[in-house]
Structure formats: structure tokens, C-alpha cells
FIKOL-204055 format. One line per 3 residues: number of its first residue (from 0); their letters; for each residue x, y, z of C-alpha. Coordinates in nm, 4 decimals, padded with zeros to 6 digits. Layout:
N
NUM = a = X:Y:Z | ...
END
This chain:
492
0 = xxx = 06.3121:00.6800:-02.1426 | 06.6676:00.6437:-02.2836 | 06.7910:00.5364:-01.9886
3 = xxx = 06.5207:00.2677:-01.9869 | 06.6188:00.1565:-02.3221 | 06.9463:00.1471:-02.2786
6 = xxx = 06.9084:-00.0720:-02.0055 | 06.7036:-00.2989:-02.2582 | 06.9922:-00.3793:-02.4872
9 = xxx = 07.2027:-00.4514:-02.1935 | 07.2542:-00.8468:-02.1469 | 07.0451:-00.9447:-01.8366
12 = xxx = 07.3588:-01.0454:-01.6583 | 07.4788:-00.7131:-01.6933 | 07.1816:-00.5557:-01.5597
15 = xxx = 07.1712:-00.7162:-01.2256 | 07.3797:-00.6186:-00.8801 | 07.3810:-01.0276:-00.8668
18 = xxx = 07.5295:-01.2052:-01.1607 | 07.4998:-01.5251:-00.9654 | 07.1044:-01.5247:-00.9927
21 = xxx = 07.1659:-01.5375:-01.3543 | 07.1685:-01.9496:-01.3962 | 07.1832:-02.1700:-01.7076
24 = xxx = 07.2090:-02.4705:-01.5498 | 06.9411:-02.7466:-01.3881 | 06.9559:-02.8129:-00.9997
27 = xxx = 06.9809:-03.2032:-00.8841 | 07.1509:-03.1941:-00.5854 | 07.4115:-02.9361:-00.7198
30 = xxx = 07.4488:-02.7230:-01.0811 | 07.4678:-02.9707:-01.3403 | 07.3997:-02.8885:-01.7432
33 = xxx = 07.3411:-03.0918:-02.0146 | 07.4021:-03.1702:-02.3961 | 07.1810:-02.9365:-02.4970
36 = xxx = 07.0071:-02.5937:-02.4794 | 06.7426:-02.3935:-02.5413 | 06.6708:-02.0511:-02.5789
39 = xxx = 06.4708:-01.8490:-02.3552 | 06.3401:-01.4921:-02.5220 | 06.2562:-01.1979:-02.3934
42 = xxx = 05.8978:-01.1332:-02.5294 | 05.8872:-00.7514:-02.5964 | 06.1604:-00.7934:-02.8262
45 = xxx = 06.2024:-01.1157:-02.9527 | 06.6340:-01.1427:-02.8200 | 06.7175:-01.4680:-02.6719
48 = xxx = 06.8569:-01.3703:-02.3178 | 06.9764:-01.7230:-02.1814 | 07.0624:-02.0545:-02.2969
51 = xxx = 06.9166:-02.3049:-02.0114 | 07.0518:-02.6499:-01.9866 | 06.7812:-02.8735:-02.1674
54 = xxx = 06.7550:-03.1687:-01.8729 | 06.6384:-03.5256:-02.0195 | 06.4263:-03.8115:-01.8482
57 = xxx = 06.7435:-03.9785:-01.7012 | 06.8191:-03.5709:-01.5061 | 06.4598:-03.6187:-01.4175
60 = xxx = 06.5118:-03.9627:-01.2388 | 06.8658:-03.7975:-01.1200 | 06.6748:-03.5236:-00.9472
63 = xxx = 06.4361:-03.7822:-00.7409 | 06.7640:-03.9275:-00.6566 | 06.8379:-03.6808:-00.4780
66 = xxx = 06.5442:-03.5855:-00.3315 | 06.4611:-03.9125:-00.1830 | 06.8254:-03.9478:-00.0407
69 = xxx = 06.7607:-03.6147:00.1157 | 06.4366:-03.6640:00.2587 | 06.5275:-03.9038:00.5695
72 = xxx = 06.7361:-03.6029:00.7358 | 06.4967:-03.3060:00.6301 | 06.1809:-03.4948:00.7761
75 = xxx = 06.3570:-03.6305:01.0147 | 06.5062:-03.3270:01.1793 | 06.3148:-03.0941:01.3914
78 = xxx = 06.1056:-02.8948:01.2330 | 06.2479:-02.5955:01.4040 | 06.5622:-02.6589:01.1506
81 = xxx = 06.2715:-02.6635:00.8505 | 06.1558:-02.3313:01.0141 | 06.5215:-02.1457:00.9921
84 = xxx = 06.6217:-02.2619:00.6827 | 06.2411:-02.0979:00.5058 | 06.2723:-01.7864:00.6918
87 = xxx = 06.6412:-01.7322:00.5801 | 06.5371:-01.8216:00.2421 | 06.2494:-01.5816:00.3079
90 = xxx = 06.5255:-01.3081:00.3848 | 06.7288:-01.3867:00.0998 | 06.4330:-01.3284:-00.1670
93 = xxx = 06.3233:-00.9932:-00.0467 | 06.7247:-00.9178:-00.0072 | 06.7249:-00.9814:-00.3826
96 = xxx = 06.3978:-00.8851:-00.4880 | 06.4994:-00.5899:-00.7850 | 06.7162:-00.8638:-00.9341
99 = xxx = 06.4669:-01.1291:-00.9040 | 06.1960:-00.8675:-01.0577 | 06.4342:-00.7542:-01.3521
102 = xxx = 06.4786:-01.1937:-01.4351 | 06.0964:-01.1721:-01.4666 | 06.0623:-00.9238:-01.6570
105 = xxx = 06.2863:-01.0232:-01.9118 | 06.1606:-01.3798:-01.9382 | 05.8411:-01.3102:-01.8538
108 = xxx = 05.7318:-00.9191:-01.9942 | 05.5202:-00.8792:-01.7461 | 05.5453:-00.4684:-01.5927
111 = xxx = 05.8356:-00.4481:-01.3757 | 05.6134:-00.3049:-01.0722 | 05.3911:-00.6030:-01.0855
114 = xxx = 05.7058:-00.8201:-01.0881 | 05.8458:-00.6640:-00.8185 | 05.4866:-00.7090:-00.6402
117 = xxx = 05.4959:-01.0768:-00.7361 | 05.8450:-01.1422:-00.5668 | 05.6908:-00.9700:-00.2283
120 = xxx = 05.3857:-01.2019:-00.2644 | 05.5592:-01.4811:-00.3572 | 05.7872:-01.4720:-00.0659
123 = xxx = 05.5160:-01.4183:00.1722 | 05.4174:-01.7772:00.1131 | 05.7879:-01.8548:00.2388
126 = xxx = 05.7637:-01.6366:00.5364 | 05.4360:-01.7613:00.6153 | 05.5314:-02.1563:00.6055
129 = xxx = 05.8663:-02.1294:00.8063 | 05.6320:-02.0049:01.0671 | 05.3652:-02.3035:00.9607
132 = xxx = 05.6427:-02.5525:01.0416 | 05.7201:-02.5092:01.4008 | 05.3330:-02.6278:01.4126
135 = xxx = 05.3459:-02.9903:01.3668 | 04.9476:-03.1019:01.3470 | 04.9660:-03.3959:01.6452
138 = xxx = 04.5886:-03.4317:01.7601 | 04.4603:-03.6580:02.0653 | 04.1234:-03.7989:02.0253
141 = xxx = 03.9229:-03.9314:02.2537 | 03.9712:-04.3263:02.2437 | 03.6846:-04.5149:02.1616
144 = xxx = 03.8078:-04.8571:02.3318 | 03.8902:-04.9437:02.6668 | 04.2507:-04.8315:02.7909
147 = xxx = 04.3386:-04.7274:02.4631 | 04.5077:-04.4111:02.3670 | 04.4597:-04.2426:02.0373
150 = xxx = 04.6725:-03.9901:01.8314 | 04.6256:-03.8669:01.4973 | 04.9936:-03.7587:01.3229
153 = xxx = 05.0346:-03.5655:01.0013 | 05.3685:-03.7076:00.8401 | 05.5046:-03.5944:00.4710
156 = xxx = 05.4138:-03.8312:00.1936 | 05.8015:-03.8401:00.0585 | 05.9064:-03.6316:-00.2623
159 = xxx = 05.6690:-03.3924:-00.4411 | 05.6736:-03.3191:-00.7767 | 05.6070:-02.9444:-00.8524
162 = xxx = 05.5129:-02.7821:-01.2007 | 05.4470:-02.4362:-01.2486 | 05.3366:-02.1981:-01.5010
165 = xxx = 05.5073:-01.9232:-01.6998 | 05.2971:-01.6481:-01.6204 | 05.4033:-01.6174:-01.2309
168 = xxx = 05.7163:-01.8206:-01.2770 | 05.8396:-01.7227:-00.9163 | 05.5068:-01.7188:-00.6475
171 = xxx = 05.3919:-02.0524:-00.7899 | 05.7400:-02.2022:-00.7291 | 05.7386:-02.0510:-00.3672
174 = xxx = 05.3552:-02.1327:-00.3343 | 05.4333:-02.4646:-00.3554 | 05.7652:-02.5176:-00.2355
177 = xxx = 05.7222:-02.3551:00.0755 | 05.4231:-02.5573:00.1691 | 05.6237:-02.8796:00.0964
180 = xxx = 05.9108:-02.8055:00.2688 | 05.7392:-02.7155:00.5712 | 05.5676:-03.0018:00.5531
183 = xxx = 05.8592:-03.1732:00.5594 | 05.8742:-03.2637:00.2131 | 06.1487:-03.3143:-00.0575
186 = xxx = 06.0963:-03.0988:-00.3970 | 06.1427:-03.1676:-00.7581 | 06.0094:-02.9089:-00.9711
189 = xxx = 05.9650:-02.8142:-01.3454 | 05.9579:-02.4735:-01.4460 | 05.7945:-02.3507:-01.7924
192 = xxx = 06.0606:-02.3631:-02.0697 | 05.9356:-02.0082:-02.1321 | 05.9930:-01.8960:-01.8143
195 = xxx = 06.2668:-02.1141:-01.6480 | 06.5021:-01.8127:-01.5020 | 06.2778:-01.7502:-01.2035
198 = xxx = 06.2985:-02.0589:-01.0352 | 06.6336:-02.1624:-01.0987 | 06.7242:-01.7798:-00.9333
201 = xxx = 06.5119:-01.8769:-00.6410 | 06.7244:-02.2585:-00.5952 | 07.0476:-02.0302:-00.6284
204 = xxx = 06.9122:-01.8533:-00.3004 | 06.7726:-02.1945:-00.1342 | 07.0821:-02.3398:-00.1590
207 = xxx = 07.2294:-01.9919:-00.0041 | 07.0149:-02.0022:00.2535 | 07.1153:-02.3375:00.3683
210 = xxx = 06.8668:-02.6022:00.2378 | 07.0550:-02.9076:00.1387 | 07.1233:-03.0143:-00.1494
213 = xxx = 06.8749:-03.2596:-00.2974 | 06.5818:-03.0987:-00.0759 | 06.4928:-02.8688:-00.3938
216 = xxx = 06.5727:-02.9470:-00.7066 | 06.4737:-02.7712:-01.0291 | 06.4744:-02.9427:-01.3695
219 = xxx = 06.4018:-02.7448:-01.6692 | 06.3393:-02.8622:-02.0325 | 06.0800:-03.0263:-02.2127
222 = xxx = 05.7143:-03.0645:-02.0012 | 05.6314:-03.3902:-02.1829 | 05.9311:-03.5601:-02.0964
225 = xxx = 06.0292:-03.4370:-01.7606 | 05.7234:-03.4213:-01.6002 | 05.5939:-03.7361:-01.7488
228 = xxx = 05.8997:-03.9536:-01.6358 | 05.7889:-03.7835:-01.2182 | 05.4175:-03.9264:-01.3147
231 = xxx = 05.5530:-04.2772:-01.3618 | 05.7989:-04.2632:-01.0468 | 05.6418:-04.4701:-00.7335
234 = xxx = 05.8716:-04.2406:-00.5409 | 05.7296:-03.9367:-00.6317 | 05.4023:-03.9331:-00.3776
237 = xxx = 05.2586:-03.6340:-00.4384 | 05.2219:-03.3596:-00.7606 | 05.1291:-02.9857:-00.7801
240 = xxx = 05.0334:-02.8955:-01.1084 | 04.9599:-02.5094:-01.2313 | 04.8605:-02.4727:-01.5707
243 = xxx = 04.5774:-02.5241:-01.7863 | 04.2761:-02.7334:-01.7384 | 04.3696:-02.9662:-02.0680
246 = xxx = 04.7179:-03.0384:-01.9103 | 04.5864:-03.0942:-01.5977 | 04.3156:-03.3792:-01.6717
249 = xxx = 04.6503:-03.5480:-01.8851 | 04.8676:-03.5576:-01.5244 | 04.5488:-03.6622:-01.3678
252 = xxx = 04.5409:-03.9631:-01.6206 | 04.9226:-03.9988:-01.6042 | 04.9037:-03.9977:-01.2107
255 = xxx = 04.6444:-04.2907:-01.1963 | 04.8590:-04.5837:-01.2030 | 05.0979:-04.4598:-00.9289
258 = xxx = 04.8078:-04.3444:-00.6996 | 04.9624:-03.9940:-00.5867 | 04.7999:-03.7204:-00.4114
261 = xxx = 04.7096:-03.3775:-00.7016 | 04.6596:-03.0713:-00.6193 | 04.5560:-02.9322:-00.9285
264 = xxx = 04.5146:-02.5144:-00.9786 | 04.3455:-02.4995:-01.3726 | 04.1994:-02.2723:-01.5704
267 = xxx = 03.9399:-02.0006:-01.4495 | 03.6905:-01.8207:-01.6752 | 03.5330:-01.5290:-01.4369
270 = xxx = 03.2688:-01.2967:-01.4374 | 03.2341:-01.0044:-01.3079 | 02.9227:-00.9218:-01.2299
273 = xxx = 02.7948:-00.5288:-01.1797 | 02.4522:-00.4667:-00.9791 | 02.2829:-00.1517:-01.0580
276 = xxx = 02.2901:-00.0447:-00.6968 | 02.6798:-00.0806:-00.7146 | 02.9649:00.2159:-00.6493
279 = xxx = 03.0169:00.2556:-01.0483 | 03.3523:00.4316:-00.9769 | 03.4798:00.1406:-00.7479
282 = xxx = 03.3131:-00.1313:-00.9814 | 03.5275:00.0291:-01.3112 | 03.7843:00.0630:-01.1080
285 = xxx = 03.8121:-00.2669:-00.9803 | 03.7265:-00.4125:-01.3184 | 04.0346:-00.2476:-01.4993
288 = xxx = 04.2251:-00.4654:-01.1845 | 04.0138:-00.7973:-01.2525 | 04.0925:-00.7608:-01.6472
291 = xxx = 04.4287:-00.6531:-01.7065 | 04.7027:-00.7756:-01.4331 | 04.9718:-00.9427:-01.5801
294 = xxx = 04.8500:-00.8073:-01.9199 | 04.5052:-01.0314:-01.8729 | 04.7647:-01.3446:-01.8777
297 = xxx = 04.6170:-01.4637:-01.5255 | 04.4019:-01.7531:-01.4421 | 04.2087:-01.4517:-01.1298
300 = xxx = 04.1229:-01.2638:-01.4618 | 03.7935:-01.1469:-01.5265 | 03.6811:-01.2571:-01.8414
303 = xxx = 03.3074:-01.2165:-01.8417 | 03.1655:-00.8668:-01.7554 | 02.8057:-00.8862:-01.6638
306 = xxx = 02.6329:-00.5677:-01.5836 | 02.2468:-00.4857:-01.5074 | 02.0906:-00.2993:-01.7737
309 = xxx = 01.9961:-00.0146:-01.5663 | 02.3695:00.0824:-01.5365 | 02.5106:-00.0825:-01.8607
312 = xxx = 02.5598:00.1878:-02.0940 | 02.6829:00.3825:-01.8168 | 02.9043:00.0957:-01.7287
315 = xxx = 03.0679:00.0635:-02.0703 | 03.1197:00.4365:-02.1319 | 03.3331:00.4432:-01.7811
318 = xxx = 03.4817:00.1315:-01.8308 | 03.6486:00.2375:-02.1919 | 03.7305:00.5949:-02.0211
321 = xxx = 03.9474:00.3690:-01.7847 | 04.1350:00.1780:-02.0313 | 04.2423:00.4972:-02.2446
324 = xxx = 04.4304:00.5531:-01.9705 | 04.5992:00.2214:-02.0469 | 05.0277:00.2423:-02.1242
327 = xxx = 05.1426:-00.0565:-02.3394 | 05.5052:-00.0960:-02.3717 | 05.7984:-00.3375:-02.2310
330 = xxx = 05.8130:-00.4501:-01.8683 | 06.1395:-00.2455:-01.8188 | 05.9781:00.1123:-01.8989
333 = xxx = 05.6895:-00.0345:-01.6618 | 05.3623:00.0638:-01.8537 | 05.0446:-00.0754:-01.7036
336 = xxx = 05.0603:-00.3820:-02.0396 | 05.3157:-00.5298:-02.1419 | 05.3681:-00.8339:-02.4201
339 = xxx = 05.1701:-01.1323:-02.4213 | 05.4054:-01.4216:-02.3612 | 05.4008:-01.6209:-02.7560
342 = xxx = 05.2170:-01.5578:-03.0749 | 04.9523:-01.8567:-02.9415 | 04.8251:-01.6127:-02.7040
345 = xxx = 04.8313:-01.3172:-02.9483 | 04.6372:-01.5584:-03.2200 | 04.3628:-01.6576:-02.9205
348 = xxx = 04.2851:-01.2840:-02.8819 | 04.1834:-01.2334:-03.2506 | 03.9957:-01.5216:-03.2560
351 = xxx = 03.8183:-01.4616:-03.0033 | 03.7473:-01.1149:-03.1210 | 03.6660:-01.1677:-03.4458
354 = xxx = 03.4106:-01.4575:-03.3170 | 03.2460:-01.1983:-03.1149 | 03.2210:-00.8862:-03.3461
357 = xxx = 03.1130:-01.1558:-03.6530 | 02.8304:-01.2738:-03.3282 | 02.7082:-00.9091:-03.3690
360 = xxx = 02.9410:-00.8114:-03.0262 | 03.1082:-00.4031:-03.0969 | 03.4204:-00.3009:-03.0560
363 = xxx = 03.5092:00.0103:-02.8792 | 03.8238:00.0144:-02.8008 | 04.1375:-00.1870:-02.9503
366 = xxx = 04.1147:-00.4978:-03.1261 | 04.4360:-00.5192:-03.2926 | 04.8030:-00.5645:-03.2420
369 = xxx = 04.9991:-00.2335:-03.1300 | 05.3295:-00.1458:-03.3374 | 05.5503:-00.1765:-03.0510
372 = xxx = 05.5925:-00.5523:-03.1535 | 05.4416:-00.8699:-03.2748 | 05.3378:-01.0301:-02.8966
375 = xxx = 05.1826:-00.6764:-02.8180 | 04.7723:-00.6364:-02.8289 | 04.5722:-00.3850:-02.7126
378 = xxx = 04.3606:-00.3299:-02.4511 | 04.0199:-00.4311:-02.6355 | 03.6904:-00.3687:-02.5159
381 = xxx = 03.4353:-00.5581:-02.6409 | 03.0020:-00.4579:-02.5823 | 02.7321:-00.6106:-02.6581
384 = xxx = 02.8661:-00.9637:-02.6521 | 02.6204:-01.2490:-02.7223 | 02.5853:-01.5316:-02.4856
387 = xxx = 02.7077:-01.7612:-02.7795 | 03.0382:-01.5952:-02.8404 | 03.3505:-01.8190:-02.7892
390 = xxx = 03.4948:-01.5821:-02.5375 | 03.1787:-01.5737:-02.3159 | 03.3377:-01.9787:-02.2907
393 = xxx = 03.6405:-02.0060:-02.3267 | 03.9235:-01.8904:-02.0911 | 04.0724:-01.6006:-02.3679
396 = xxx = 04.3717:-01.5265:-02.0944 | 04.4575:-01.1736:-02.2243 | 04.3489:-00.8113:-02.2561
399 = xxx = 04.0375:-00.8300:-02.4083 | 03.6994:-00.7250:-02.1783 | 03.3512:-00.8940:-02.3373
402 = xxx = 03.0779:-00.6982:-02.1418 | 02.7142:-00.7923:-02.1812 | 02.3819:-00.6754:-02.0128
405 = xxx = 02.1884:-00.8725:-01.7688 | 01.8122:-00.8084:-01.6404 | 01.7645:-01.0146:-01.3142
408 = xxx = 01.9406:-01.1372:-01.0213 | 01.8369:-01.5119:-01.1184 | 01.9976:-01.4435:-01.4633
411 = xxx = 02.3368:-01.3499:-01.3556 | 02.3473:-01.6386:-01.1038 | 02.2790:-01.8617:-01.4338
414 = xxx = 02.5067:-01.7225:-01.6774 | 02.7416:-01.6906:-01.4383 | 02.7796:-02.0861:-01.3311
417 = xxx = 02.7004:-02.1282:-01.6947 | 03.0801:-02.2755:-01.7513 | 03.3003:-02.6266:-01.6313
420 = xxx = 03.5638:-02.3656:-01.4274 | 03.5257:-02.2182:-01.1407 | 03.8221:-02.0736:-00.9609
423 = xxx = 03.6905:-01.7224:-00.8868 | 03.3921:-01.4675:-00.9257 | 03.3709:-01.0569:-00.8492
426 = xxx = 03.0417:-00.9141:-00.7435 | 02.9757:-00.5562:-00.7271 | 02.6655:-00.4337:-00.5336
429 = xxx = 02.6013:-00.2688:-00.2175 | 02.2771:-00.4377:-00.0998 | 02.4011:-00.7038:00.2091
432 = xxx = 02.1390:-00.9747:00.1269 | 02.2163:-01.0047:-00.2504 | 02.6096:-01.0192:-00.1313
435 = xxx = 02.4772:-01.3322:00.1064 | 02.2150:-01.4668:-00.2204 | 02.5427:-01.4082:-00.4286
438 = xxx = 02.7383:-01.5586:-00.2525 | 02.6362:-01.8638:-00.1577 | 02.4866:-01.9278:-00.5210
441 = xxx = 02.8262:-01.8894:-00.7259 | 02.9884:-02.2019:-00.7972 | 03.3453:-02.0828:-00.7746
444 = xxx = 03.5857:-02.1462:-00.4819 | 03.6790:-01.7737:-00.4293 | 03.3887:-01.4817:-00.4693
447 = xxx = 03.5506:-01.1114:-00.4088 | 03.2820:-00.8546:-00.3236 | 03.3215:-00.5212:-00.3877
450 = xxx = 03.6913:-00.5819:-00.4554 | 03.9666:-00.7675:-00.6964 | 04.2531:-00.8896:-00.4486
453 = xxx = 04.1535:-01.1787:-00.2350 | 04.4766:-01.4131:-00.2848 | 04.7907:-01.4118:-00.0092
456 = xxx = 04.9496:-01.6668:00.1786 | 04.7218:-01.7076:00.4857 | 04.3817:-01.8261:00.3021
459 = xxx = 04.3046:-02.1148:00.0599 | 04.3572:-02.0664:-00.3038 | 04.1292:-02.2399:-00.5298
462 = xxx = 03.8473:-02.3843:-00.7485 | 03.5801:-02.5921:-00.7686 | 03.4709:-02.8179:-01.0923
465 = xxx = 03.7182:-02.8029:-01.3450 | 03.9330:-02.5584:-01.1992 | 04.1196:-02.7640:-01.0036
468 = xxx = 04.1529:-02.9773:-00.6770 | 04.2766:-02.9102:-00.3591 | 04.3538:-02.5799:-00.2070
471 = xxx = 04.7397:-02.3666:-00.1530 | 04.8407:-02.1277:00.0971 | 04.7200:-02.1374:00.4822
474 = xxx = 04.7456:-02.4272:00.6937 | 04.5097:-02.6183:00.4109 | 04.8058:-02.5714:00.1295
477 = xxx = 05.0439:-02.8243:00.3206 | 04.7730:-03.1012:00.3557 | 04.8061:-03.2572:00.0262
480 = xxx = 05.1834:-03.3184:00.1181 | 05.1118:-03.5357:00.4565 | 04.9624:-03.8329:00.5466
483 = xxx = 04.7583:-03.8702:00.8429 | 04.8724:-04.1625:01.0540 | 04.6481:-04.3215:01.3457
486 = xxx = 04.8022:-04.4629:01.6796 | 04.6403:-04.6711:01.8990 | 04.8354:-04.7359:02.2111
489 = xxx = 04.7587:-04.9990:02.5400 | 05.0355:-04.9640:02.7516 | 04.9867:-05.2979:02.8500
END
């Protein structure tokens, strides 16, 4: 443990093999900073551990520039060249994943063994689209007039704008990026001022790895004013937005008048639903997963417990066994919590709980701030929770588990498409025709039976209703950055 806190009071720089992934500066084209800076804090104790270059409208513009010089010669290579310069990239990450973990976790708090996970997955999606690019989608179809020939072509739109969120500040970038790129694609992106260190460490390794300069550029600073100028730029054709559903119906607006194509990854609000035929063990199990990844900061989280009332007290009394088991502490000594990322999210999870316990919900666990520090709450488990509770609505995006009881299969269908998201929902039961009913009567883009992880690079991540549009990872995840583009040919 000493050893661990030493390490703590160490400047980041010092703690990495790598120095170099250590950057202050914004990427257009090359390193560049600007007249101003702001300070990036490490959330389990409050110490500002970088000073990034705050980048203005005008380093916005710069940066699709660049990206539009640079996108004649990386569309127009082959895409075997795209293909090498991802899977070096790819190399690079995983070359420099501990470093690229310990950035994280001192930007972002999160424990350093799910950062280190969330380097792996994130650089999957690299590995994954280097291969994707060697397969450019050229279709024949049969012609429908007389000696005609028809071909259907998937080109890239031109320069995407990319803006990701601070609680996986390095998979989204790579998400997104890679997917672009592949698809031939030029990059601008926006990190989180809160959590800007990630992607600027993964453009230090782009730009190792070969990609030239002006194919990815990252532009930190304020969101307003960044990514606002990009919504307003004719030259910017396409925008990937992760983040909250508010922000994302204000790009949607924003993106109107210049007609781009959104892909749009919002909010989620889950539930979790527990059949009384179920494996209790697996379904607690898989319910301390669902809740409290990333500290419950994640938009996969389960935030709605539903359980049948055969197995619901049962339920809850395994369910708070599991989280005693809970460690709370900073992401370098690598507890199963760490801090939430501002006092905003702190604030949300007393509201929330003191909506629910005023509703006539109980508290059996937590409910409070821990001593480590002011961004740390504990793992709170909530019973009893009324169906009019705010956090049986509202996306509460931290540790805190509402369960309530449910009767009949028709109820849980209700209650559970009872909300405007839906990204994701877990079903526990071991009965194979309610896993087809259940199925097939969840409004949510992604339904995990029996299980919590679902996401990785080769399927479609997504939501329906107000959790988004459009779909990343697999072949699907580069659409939204091509244009399909009919030939008709008489040879004459």
C-alpha cells in the first residue's frame, strides 16, 4: 500500500516508462499549444496533473484544415496502406498499454485493472478495422436496363468530426477513429476537457505509427466552442457524438443546417430484470457487473433492478452480501470503486437517493459519501423503490442499485420500456421461450441474457429511441462514414 501511495504523489510524467505519452498540447497537423490552459485533475485527490493547451474556434477551423488537405491522399491510396498504418497503430497501443492505463487513471479514477481492460478493448476496435479496410464494399447488381451495367461503391463522406466522453476517454476515441479511418476518412476529434490525456496519448502513437499528419487531429478545450464551430463547417460531412442524450438532441439541432450524417450513442437507463426461475448466484453476480463498472459511471449500467416477487427478498439479501464485498479507494491501489468523476455526479446520487427513501424506497447499504474524499460515494443499495422515484427515470450514472419487485411477465415487459432510452437491457431466467417473449418485446438495441458483457468490436453497438442513432463497431460502424455511389455503365 505504501508503495501504491507513493506512486500517487509522483507527477504522472514521472510515473510512466513513456514521458512522451504525457502531452499538453492540441494535434492539427502537428503539436501546436495555445494562449491558454486549463487544468485537468486527478479525481481521487483533487491535484491538477496537466495543463492542456485550451484550443479556440480558429484551432478548430485549423484542424479541418488539415484534415481536408489530407484526405485526397489517405482516400485516395490503397486501402491496403489504410490497413498497415491501423494495425501498426494497433501494435503501438497494446505496446504501451500500462502507460496508457496509468493516463486514465489519473484523469479519469476509474480502477487501474478496468483501465488497463479498456485500452485492450479499445484497441481491438483498431485491430479489427485495419483488417475491415482491405474490404472495400464494391457490389454488382443485376442491371435493370438493357446493356447496362450496374455497381454500387461505398466512398468516405470527407472529414468526420468525433466527440467523445470522459468516462472511456480512450475506446470511444479508437471506436470511432478506427472506423473512420478505415473507411477512408479524415478525423477531427474533441476529447472531454475532463478527460483530454487519453486521446491526445493515443495521436502521439498515430502519428508514431505512421498516419499523416492532418489524418487525425485532436482538439481539446471548451465543447461549446470547438465542437460547435465543426457543426457549422460544410466540410465536416459527418459527426460521432458520445455523451448524453441532452447534448446530443443540441448537435442534432446544430447539425441541421449543414445536413451531415450523426451517429449518435446517448444516454441508457437499463433494467435488469430477474425471473424467479433464474440462477440467483449468476443473476447477483452478474448484477454487481451491470451496476458498478467504471464506478456505475457507464451508459451499459444497470440502473433499474426488477426482480419477481417469488425471489425478491432473496434477491436483495444476496445482492447486498455482494456489494460488502465492495473496495472503494483510488484507481492506482485498484479497488473494485473508485471516484466519481466531479461533484455534479456526486450531487445526482443524493438526489436521487434522498427522492427515493423520502418515496418510501429503504436503504440497505450506503447512501453517503465515504471519507476517502469528496468525489467518493458508496456503493448504495436501494429496496423497495416505487415506480415514481426519480431514479426509476432518470439515468443516475453511478453506484447506486434501486431494486423493486415485479409480479408478471407482462409487467416487467411494461415497466421495463416504460422510459425514452433504450440502449441496453439484462434478462435473467432460464426458461428458452420467455428468453425469445423477452426478447423480442424489449425496446432496447442490445438485450444480454443470462450475462453482462455483450459489447466488442465485431457486433453493432447501440440504441433505439432516445438513445441514439446509428450503430459502432462491425462492418455496420463504418457505414455512417461512406456514401454509397451508383454506376450505370453502356459501353457503347
Amino acid at each position: 500500500m505504501r508503495g501504491t501511495q507513493n506512486a500517487m504523489n509522483m507527477p504522472l510524467a514521472d510515473r510512466l516508462n513513456d514521458r512522451s505519452l504525457l502531452r499538453e498540447q492540441g494535434f492539427v497537423g502537428d503539436w501546436r499549444d495555445a494562449d491558454q490552459r486549463f487544468d485537468v485533475t486527478d479525481p481521487a485527490t483533487g491535484a491538477t496533473i496537466a495543463q492542456v493547451a485550451r484550443m479556440r474556434a480558429n484551432d478548430a477551423s485549423a484542424a479541418v484544415d488539415a484534415a481536408q488537405s489530407a484526405f485526397p491522399d489517405w482516400s485516395g491510396g490503397v486501402p491496403q496502406t489504410r490497413s498497415a498504418a491501423l494495425r501498426r497503430w494497433f501494435e503501438l497501443i497494446m505496446e504501451n498499454r500500462e502507460g496508457l492505463a496509468m493516463i486514465m487513471v489519473a484523469e479519469q479514477g476509474k480502477p487501474l485493472s478496468e483501465a488497463r481492460g479498456e485500452i485492450e478493448y479499445g484497441a481491438g476496435f483498431v485491430e479489427f478495422y485495419a483488417e475491415e479496410a482491405k474490404r472495400p464494399d464494391i457490389r454488382g447488381v443485376t442491371s435493370h436496363l438493357p446493356d447496362a451495367e450496374v455497381e454500387l461503391w461505398r466512398e468516405p463522406v470527407g472529414v468526420a468530426a468525433l466527440v467523445t466522453p470522459w468516462n472511456f476517454p480512450s475506446a470511444m476515441v479508437t471506436r470511432k477513429a478506427a472506423a473512420a479511418l478505415a473507411a477512408g476518412c479524415t478525423c477531427v476529434v474533441h476529447p472531454s476537457a475532463e478527460t483530454p490525456l487519453s486521446a491526445l496519448a493515443l495521436a502521439a502513437l498515430a502519428e508514431r505509427a505512421g498516419i499523416p499528419p492532418g489524418v487525425l487531429n485532436v482538439v481539446p478545450g471548451d465543447a461549446p466552442e470547438i465542437v460547435g464551430t465543426w457543426t457549422q463547417d460544410t466540410r465536416v460531412r459527418a459527426l460521432s457524438f458520445t455523451g448524453s442524450t441532452e447534448v446530443g438532441r443540441l448537435l442534432y439541432r446544430q447539425s441541421a443546417d449543414t445536413i451531415k450524417r450523426l451517429v449518435l450513442e446517448l444516454g441508457g437507463h437499463a433494467p435488469f430484470i430477474v425471473f424467479a426461475d433464474a440462477d440467483l448466484d449468476r443473476a447477483v453476480a452478474e448484477a454487481v457487473k451491470a451496476k458498478f463498472a467504471t464506478t456505475g459511471q457507464d451508459c451499459l449500467g444497470a440502473n433499474r433492478f426488477l426482480v419477481q416477487q417469488p425471489v425478491y427478498d432473496e434477491f436483495c439479501t444476496r445482492f447486498a452480501t455482494a456489494m460488502r464485498k465492495l473496495t472503494l479507494g483510488p484507481g492506482m491501489e485498484d479497488r473494485d470503486l473508485g471516484p466519481l468523476m466531479h461533484e455534479r455526479a456526486v450531487a445526482k446520487q443524493e438526489a436521487h437517493v434522498a427522492d427515493a427513501m423520502a418515496r418510501g424506497a429503504r436503504c440497505l447499504l450506503g447512501g453517503a459519501r465515504d471519507a476517502q474524499g469528496p468525489l467518493f460515494y458508496k456503493p448504495t443499495l436501494l429496496v423497495d423503490v416505487p415506480g415514481d422515484a426519480d431514479i426509476m427515470h432518470q439515468e443516475t450514472f453511478g453506484p447506486v442499485a434501486a431494486v423493486a419487485p415485479f409480479e408478471t411477465e407482462e409487467e416487467a415487459i411494461t415497466r421495463a420500456n416504460a422510459t425514452e432510452y433504450g440502449l441496453v437491457a439484462y434478462v435473467h431466467t432460464l426458461d428458452p421461450r420467455r428468453i425469445y417473449r423477452m426478447t423480442r418485446a424489449l425496446q432496447f438495441g442490445m438485450v444480454a441474457v443470462n450475462r453482462t458483457k455483450v459489447t466488442g468490436a465485431p457486433i453493432p453497438f447501440g440504441g433505439m429511441k432516445q438513445s441514439g442513432l446509428g450503430r459502432e463497431g462491425a462492418r455496420w460502424g463504418m457505414e455512417a462514414f461512406t456514401e454509397i455511389k451508383y454506376v450505370c455503365r453502356d459501353w457503347g
